[in-house]
C-alpha distance (Angstrom), angle and dihedral (degrees) to the residues before:
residue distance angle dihedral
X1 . . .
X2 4.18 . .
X3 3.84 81.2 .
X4 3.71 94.9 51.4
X5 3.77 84.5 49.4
X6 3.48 91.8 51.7
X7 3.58 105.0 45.7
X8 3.87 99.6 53.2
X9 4.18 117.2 1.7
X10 3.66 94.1 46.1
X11 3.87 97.4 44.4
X12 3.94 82.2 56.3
X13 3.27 83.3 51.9
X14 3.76 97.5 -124.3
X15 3.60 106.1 -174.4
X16 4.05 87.3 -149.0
X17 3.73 83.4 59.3
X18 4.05 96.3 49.8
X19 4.10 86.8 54.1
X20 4.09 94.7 42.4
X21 4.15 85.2 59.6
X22 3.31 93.5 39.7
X23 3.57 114.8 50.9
X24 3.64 97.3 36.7
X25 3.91 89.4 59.0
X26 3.77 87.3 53.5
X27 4.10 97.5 42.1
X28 4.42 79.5 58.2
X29 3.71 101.4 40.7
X30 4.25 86.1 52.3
X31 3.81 94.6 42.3
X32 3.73 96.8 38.5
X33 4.19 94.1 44.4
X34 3.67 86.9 41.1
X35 3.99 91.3 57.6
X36 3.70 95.9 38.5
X37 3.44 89.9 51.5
X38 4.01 98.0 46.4
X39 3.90 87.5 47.2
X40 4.61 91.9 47.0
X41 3.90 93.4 -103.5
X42 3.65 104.8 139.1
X43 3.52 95.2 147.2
X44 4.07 96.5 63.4
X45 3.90 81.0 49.4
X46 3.89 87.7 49.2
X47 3.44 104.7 41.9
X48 4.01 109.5 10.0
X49 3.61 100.8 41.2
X50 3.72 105.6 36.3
X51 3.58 101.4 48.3
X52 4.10 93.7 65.8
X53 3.11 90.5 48.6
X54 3.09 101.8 55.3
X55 3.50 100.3 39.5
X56 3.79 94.5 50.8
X57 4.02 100.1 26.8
X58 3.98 90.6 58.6
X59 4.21 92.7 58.0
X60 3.77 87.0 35.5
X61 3.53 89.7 56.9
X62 4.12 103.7 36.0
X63 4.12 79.5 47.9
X64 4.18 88.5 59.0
X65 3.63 101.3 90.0
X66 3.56 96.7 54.8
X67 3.58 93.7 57.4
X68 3.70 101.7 46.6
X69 3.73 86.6 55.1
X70 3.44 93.4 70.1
């Protein structure tokens, strides 16, 4: 589905589109941190969970501007 997204909504630049990537990838980096951390595993937090989001939160953000224009 997030490549569907991708591939045709967001490259309209459907501002629907810019929200349905981006707060799904924030609902699973809180749950998923939140659970690794209750259960003592920092490392998926350190180096599972931060490395999406950065990777995919930084373009998602820079990419913000153009879609609240329209």
């Amino acid at each position: 589905m997030q490549s569907f997204i991708a591939a045709i909504p967001f490259k309209r630049r459907e501002v629907w589109a810019w929200h349905a990537i981006l707060w799904p990838m924030l609902l699973w980096f809180s749950v998923d941190s939140t659970i690794s951390i209750l259960h003592g595993a920092w490392f998926n937090v350190v180096l599972i969970n931060v490395m999406p989001l950065v990777v995919f939160g930084i373009p998602l953000v820079a990419t913000r501007s153009a879609f609240m224009r329209a």
